[in-house]
Biopython code that builds the backbone (N, CA, C, O; Angstrom):
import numpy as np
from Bio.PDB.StructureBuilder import StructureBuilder

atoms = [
    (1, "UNK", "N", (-14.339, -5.319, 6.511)),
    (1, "UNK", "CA", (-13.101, -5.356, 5.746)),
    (1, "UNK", "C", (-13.114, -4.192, 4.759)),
    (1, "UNK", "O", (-14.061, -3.924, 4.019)),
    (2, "UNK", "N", (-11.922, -3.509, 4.832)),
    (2, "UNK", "CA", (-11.914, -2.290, 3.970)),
    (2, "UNK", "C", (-10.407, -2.022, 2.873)),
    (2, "UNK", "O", (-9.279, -2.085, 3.362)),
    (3, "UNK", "N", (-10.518, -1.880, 2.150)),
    (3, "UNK", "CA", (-9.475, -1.851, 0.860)),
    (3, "UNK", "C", (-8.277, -1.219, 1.750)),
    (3, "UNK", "O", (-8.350, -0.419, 2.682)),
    (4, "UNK", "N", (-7.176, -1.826, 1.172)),
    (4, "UNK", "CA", (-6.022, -1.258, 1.898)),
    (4, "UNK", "C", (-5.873, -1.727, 3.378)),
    (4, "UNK", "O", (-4.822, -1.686, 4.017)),
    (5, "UNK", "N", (-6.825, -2.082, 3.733)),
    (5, "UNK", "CA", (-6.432, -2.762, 5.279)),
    (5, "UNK", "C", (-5.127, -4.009, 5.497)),
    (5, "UNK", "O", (-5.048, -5.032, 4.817)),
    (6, "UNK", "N", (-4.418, -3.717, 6.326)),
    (6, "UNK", "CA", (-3.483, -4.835, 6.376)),
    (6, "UNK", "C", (-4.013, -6.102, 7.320)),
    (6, "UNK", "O", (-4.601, -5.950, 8.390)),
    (7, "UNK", "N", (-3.770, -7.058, 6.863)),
    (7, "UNK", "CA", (-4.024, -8.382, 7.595)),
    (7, "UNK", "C", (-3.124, -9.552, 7.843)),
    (7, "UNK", "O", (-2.145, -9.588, 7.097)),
    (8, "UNK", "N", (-3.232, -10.529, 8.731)),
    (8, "UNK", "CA", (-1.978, -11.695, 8.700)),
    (8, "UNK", "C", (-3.029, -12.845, 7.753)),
    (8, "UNK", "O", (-4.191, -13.225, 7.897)),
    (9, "UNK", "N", (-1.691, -13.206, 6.518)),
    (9, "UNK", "CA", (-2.083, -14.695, 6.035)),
    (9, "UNK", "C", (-1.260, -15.692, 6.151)),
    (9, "UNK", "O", (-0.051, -15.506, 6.292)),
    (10, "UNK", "N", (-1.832, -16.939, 6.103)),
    (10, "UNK", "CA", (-0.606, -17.892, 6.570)),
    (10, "UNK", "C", (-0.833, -18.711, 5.131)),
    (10, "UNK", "O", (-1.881, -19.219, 4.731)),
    (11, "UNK", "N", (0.594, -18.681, 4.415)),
    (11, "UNK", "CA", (0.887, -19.728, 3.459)),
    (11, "UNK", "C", (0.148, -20.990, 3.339)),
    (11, "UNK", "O", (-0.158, -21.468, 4.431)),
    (12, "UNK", "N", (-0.282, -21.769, 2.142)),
    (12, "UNK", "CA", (-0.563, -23.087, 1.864)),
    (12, "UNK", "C", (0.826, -23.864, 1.617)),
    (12, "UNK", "O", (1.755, -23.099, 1.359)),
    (13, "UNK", "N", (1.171, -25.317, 1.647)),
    (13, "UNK", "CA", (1.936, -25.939, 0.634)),
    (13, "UNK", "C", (1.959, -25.270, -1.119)),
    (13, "UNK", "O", (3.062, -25.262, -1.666)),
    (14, "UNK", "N", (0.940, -24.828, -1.788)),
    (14, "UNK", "CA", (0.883, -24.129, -2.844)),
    (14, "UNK", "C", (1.697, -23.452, -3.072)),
    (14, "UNK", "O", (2.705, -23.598, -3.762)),
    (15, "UNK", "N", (1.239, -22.455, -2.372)),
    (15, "UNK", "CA", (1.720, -20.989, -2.087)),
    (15, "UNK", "C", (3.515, -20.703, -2.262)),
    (15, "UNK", "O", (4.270, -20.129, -3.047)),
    (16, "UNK", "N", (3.606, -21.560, -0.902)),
    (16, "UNK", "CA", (4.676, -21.875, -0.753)),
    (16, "UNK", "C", (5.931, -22.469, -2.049)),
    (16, "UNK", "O", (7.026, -22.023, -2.392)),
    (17, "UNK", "N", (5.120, -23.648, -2.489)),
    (17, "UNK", "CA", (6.300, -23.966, -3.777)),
    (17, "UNK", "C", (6.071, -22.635, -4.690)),
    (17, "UNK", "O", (7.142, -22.299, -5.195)),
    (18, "UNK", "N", (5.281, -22.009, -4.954)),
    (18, "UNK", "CA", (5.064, -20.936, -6.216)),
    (18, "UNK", "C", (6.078, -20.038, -5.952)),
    (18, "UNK", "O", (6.881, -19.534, -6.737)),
    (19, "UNK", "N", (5.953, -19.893, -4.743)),
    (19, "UNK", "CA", (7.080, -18.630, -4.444)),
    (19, "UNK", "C", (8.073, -19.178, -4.398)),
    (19, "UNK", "O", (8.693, -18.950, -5.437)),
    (20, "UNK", "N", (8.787, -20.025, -3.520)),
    (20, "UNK", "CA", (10.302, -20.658, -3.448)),
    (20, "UNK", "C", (10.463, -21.082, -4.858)),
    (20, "UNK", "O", (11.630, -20.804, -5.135)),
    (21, "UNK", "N", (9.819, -21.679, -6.021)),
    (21, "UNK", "CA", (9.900, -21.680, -7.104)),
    (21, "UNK", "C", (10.246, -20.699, -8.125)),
    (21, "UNK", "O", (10.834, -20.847, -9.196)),
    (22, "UNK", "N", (9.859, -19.882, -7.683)),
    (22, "UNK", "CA", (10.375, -18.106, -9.038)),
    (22, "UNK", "C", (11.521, -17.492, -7.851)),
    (22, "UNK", "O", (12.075, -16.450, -8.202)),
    (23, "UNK", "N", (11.920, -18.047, -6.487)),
    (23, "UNK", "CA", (13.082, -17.217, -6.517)),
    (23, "UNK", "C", (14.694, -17.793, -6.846)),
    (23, "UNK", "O", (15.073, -18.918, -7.169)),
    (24, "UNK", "N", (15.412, -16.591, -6.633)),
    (24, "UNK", "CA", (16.734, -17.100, -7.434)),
    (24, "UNK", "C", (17.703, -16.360, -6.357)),
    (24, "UNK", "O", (17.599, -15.237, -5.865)),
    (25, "UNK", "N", (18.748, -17.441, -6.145)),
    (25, "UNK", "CA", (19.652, -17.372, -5.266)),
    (25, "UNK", "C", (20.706, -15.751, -5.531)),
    (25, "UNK", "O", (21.218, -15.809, -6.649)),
    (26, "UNK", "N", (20.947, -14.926, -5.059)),
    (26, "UNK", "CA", (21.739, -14.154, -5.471)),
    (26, "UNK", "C", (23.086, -14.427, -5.854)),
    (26, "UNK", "O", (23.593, -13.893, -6.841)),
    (27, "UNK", "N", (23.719, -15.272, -5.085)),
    (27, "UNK", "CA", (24.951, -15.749, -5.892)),
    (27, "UNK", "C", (24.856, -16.229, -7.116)),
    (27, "UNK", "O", (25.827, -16.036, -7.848)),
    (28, "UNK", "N", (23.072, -17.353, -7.944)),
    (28, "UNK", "CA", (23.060, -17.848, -8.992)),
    (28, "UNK", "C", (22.984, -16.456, -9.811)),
    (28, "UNK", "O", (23.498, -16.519, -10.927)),
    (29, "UNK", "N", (22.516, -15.404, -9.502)),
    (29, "UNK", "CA", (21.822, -14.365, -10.544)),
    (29, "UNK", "C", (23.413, -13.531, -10.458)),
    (29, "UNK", "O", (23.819, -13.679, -11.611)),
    (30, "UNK", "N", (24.207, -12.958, -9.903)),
    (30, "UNK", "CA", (25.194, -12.510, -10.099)),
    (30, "UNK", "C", (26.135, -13.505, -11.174)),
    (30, "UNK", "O", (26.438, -12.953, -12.231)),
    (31, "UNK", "N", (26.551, -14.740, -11.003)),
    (31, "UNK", "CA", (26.949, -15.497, -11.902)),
    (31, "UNK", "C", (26.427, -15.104, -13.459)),
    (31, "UNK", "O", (27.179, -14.897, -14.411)),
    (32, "UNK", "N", (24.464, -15.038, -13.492)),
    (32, "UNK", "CA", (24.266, -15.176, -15.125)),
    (32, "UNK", "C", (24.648, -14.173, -15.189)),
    (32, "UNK", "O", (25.409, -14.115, -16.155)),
    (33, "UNK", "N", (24.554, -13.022, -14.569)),
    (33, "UNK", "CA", (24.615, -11.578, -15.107)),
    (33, "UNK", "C", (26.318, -11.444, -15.471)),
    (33, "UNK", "O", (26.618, -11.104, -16.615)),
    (34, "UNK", "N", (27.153, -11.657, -14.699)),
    (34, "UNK", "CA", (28.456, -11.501, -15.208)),
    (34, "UNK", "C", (28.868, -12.466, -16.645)),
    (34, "UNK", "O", (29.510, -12.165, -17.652)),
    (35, "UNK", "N", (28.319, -13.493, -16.311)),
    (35, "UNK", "CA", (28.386, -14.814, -18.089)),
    (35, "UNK", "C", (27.282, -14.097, -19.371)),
    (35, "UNK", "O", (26.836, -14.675, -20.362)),
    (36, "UNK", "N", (27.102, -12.954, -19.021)),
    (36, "UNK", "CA", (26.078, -12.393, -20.002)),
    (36, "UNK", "C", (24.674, -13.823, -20.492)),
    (36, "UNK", "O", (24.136, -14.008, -21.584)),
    (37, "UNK", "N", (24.475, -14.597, -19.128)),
    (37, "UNK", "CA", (23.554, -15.604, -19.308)),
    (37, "UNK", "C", (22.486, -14.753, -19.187)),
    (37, "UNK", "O", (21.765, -14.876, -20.177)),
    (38, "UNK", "N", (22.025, -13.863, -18.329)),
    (38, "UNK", "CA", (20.650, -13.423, -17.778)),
    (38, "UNK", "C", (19.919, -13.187, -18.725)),
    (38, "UNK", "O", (20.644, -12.444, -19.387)),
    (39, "UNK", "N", (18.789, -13.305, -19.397)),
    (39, "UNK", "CA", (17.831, -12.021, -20.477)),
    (39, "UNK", "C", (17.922, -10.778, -19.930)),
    (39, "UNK", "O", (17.979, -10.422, -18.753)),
    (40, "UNK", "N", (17.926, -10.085, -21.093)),
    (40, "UNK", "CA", (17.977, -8.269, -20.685)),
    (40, "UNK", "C", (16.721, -8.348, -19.874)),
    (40, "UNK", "O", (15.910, -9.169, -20.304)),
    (41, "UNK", "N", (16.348, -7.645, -18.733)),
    (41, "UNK", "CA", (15.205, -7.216, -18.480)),
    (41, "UNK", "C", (14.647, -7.862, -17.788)),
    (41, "UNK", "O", (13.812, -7.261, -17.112)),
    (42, "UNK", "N", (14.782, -9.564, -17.528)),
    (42, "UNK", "CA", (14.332, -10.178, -16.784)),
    (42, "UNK", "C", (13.823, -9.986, -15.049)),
    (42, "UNK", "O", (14.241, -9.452, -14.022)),
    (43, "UNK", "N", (13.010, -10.554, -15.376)),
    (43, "UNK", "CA", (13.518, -9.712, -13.485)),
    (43, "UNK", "C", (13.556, -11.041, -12.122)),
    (43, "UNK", "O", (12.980, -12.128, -12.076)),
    (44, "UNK", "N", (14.467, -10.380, -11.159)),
    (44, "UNK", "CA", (14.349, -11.758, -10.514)),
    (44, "UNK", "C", (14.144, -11.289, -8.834)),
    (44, "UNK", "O", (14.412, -10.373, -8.057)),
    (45, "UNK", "N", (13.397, -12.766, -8.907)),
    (45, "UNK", "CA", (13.058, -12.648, -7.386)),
    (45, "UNK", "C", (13.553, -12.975, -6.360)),
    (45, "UNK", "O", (13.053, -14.020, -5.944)),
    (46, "UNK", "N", (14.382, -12.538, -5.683)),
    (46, "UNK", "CA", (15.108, -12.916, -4.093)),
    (46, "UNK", "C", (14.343, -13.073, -2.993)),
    (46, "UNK", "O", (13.207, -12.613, -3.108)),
    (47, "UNK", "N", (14.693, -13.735, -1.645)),
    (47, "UNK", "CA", (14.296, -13.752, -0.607)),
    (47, "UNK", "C", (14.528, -14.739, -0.229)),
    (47, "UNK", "O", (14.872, -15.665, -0.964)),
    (48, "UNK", "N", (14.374, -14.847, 1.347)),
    (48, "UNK", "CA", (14.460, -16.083, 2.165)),
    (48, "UNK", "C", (13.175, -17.287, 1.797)),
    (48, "UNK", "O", (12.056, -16.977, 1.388)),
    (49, "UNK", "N", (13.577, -18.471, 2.013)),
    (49, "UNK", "CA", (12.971, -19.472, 1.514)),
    (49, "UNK", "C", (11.383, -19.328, 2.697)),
    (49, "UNK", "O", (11.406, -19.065, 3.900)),
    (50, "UNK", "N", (10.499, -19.526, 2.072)),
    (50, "UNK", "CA", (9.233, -19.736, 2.955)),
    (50, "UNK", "C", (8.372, -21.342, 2.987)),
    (50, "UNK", "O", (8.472, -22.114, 2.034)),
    (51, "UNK", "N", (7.737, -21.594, 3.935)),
    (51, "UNK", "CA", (7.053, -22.964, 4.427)),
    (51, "UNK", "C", (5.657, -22.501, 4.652)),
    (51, "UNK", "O", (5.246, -21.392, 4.997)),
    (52, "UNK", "N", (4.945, -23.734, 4.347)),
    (52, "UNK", "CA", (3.271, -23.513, 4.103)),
    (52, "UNK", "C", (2.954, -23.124, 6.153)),
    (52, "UNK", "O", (3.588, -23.832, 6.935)),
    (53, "UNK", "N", (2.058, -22.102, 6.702)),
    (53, "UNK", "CA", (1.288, -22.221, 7.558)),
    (53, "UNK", "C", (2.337, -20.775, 8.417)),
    (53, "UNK", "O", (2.134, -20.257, 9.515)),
    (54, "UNK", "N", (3.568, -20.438, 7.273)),
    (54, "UNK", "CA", (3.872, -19.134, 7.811)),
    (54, "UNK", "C", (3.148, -18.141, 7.295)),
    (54, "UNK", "O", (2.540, -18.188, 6.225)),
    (55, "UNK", "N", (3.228, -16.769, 8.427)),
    (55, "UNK", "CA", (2.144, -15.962, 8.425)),
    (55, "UNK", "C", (2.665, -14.414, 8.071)),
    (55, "UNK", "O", (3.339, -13.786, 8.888)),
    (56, "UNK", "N", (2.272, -13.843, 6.725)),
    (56, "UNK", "CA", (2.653, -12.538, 6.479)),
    (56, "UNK", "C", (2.036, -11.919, 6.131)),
    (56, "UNK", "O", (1.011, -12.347, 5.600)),
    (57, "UNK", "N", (2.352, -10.175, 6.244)),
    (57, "UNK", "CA", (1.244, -9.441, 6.453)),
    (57, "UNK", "C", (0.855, -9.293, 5.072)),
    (57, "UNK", "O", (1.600, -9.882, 4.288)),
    (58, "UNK", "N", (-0.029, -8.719, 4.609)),
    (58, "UNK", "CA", (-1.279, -8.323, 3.219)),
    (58, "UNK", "C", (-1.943, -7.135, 2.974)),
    (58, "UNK", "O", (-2.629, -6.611, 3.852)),
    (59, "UNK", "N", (-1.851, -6.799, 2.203)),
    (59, "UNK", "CA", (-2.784, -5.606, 1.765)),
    (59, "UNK", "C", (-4.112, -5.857, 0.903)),
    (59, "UNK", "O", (-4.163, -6.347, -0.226)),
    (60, "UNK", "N", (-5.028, -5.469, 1.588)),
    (60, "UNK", "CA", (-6.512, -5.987, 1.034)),
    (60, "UNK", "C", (-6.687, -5.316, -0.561)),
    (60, "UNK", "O", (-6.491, -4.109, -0.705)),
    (61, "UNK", "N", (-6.994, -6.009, -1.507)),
    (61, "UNK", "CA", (-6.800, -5.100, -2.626)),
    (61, "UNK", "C", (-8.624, -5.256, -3.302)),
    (61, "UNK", "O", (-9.254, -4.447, -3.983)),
    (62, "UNK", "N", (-8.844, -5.975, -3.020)),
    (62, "UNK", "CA", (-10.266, -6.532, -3.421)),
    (62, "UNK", "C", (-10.952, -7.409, -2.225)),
    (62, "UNK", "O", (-10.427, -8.402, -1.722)),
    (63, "UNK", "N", (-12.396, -6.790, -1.811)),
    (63, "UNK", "CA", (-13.407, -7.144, -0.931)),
    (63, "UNK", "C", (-14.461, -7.922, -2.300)),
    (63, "UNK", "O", (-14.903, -7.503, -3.370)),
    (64, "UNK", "N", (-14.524, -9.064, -1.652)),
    (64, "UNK", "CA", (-16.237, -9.882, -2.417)),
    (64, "UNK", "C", (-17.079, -10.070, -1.786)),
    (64, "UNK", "O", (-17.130, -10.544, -0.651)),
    (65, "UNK", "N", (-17.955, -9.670, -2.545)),
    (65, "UNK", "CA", (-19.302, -9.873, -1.523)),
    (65, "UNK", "C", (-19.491, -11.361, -0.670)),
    (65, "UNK", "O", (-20.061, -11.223, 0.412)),
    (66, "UNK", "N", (-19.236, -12.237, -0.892)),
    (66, "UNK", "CA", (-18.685, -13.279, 0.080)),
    (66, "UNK", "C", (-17.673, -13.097, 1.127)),
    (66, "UNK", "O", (-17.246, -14.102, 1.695)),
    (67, "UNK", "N", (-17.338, -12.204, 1.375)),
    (67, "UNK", "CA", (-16.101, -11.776, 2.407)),
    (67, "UNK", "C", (-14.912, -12.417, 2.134)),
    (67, "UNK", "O", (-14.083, -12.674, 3.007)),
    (68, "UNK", "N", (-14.719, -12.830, 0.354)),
    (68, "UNK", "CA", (-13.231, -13.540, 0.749)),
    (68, "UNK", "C", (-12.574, -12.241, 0.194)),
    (68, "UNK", "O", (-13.259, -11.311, -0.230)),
    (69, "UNK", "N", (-11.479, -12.226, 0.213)),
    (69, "UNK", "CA", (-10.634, -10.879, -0.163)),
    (69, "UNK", "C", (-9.650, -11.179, -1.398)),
    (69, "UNK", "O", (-10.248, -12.021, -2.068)),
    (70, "UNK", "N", (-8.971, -11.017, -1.739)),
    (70, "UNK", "CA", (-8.157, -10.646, -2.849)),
    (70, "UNK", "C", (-6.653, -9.817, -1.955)),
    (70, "UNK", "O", (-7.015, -8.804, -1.356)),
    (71, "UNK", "N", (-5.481, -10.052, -1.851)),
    (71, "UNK", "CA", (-4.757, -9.092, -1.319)),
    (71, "UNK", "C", (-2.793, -9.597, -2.145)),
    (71, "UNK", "O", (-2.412, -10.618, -2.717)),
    (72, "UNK", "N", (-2.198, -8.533, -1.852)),
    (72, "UNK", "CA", (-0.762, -8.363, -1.882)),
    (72, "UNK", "C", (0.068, -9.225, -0.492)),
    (72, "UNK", "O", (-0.160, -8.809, 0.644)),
    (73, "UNK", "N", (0.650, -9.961, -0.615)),
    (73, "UNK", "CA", (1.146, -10.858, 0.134)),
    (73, "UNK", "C", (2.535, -10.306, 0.480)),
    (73, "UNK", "O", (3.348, -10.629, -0.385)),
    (74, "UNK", "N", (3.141, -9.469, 1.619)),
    (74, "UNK", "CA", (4.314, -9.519, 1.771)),
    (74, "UNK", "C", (5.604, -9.984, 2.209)),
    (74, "UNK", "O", (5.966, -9.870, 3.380)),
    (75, "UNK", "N", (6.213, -10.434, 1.430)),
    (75, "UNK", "CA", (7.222, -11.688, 1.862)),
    (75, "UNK", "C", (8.526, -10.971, 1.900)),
    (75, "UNK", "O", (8.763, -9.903, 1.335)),
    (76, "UNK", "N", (9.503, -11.808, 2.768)),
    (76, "UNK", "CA", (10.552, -11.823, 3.208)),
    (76, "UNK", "C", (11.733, -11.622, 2.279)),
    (76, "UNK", "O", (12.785, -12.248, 2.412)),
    (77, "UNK", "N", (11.494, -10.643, 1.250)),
    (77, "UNK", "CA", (11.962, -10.825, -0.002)),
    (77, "UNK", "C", (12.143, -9.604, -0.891)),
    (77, "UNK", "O", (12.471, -8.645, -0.193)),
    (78, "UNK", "N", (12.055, -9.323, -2.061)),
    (78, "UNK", "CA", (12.127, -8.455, -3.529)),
    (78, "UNK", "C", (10.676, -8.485, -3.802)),
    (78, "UNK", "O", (10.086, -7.641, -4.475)),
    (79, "UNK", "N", (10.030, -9.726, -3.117)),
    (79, "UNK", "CA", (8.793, -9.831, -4.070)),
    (79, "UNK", "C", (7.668, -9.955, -3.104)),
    (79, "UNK", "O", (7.821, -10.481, -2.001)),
    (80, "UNK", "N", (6.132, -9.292, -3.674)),
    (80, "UNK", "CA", (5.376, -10.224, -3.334)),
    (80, "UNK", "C", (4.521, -11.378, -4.018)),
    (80, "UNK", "O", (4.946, -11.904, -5.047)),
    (81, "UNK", "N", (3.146, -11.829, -3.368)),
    (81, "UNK", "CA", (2.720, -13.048, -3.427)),
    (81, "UNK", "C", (1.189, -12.806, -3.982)),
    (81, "UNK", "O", (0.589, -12.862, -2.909)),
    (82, "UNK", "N", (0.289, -12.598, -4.869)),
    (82, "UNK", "CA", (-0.997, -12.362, -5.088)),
    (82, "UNK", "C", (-2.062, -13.038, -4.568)),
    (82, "UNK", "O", (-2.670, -13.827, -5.291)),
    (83, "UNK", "N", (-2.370, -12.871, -3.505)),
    (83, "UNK", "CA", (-3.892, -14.021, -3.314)),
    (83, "UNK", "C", (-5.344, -13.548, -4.196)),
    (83, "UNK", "O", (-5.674, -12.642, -4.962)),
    (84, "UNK", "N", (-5.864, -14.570, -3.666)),
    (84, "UNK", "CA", (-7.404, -14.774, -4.564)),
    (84, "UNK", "C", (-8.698, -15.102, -3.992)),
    (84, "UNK", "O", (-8.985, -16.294, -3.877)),
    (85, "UNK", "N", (-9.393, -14.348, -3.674)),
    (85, "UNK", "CA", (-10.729, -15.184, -3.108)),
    (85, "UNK", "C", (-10.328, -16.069, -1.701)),
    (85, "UNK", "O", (-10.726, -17.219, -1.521)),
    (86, "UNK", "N", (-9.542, -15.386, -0.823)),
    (86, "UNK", "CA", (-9.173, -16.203, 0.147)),
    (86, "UNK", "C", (-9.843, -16.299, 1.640)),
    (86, "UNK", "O", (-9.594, -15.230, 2.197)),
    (87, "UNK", "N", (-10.473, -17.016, 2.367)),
    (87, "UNK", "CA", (-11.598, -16.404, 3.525)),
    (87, "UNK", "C", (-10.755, -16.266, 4.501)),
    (87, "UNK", "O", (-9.557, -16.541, 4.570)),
    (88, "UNK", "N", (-11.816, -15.606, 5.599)),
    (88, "UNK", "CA", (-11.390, -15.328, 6.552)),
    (88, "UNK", "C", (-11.481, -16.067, 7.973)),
    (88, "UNK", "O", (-12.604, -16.350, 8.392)),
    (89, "UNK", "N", (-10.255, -16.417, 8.793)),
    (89, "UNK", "CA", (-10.537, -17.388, 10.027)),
    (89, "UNK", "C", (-10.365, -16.932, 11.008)),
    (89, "UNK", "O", (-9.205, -16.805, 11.401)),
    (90, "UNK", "N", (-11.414, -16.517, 11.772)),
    (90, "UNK", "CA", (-11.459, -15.710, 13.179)),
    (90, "UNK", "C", (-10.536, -16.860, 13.962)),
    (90, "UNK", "O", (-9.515, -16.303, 14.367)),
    (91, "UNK", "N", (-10.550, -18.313, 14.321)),
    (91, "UNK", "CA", (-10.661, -19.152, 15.072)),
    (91, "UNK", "C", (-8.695, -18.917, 15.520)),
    (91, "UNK", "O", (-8.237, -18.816, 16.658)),
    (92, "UNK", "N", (-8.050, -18.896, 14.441)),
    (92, "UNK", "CA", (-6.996, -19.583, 14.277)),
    (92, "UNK", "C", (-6.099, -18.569, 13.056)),
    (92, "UNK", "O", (-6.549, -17.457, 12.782)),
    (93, "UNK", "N", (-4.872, -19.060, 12.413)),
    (93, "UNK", "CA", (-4.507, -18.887, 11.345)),
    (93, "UNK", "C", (-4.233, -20.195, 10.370)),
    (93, "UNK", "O", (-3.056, -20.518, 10.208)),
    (94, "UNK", "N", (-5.093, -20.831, 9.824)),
    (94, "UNK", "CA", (-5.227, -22.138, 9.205)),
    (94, "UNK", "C", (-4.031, -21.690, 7.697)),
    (94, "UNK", "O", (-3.847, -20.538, 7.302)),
    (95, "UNK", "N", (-3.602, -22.516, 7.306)),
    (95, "UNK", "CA", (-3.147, -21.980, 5.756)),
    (95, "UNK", "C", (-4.162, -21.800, 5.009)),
    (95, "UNK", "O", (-5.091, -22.603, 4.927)),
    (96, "UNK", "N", (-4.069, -20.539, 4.283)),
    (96, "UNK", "CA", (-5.052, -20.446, 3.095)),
    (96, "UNK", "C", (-6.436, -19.284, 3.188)),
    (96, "UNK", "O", (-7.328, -18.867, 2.448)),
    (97, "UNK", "N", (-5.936, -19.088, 4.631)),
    (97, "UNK", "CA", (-6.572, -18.405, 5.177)),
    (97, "UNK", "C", (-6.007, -17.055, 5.718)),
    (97, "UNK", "O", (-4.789, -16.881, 5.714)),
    (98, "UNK", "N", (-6.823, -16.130, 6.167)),
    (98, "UNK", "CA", (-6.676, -14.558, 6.966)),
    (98, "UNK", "C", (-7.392, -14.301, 7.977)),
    (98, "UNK", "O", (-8.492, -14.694, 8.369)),
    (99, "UNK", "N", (-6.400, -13.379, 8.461)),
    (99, "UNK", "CA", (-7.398, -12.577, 10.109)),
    (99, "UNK", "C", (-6.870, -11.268, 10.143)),
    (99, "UNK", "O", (-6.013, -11.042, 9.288)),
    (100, "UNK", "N", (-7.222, -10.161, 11.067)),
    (100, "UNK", "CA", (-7.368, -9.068, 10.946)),
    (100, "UNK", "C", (-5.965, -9.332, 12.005)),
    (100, "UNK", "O", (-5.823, -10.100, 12.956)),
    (101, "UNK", "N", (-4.901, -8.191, 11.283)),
    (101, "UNK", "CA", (-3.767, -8.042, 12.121)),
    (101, "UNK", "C", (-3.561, -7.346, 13.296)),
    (101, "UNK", "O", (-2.504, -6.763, 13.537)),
    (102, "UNK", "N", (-4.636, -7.379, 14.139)),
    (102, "UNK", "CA", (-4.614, -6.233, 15.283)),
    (102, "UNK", "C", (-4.499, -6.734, 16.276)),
    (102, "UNK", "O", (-4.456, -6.060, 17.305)),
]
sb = StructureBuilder()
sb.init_structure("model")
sb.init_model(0)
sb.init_chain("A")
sb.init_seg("    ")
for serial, (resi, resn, name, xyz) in enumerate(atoms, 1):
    if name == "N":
        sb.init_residue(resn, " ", resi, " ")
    sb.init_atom(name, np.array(xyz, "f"), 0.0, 1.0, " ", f" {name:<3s}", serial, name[0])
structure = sb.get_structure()
């Protein structure tokens, strides 16, 4: 495993509410912004809604000497997703887990 390598991860239930949780409908965010509701500066996150055990690609940002990785999660969206210490599953794509995208 080498920094910057791209890989497939597949969502947890976690994962999943964290993200569908910070995003915001574009019709709701056009509304605050025209009602002068929004905070200056805020920033918001769009995208299609995601489910635990879907699989998107990653950018390796941190290798541990345990082989779990650290990576940039790219979603269907404005935003991405930060993982942490997450291992790797030759077998399968389990949630919570990664494999080499090739």
């Amino acid at each position: 495993m080498v920094l910057g390598q791209i890989v497939l991860y597949a969502l947890t239930e976690s994962d999943a509410a964290k993200i569908n949780g910070r995003r915001t409908a574009p019709e709701y965010l056009q509304d605050m912004v025209i009602s002068g509701a929004w905070p200056c500066g805020a920033q918001a996150h769009m995208g299609n809604q995601v489910q635990a055990g879907e699989w998107f690609p990653a950018v390796v940002v941190r290798v541990h000497p345990d082989g779990t990785i650290n990576a940039q999660v790219f979603l269907d969206g404005t935003d991405t997703f930060w993982i942490t210490r997450r291992p790797a599953d030759a077998d399968g794509l389990k949630p919570g887990h990664w494999q080499h995208g090739d």
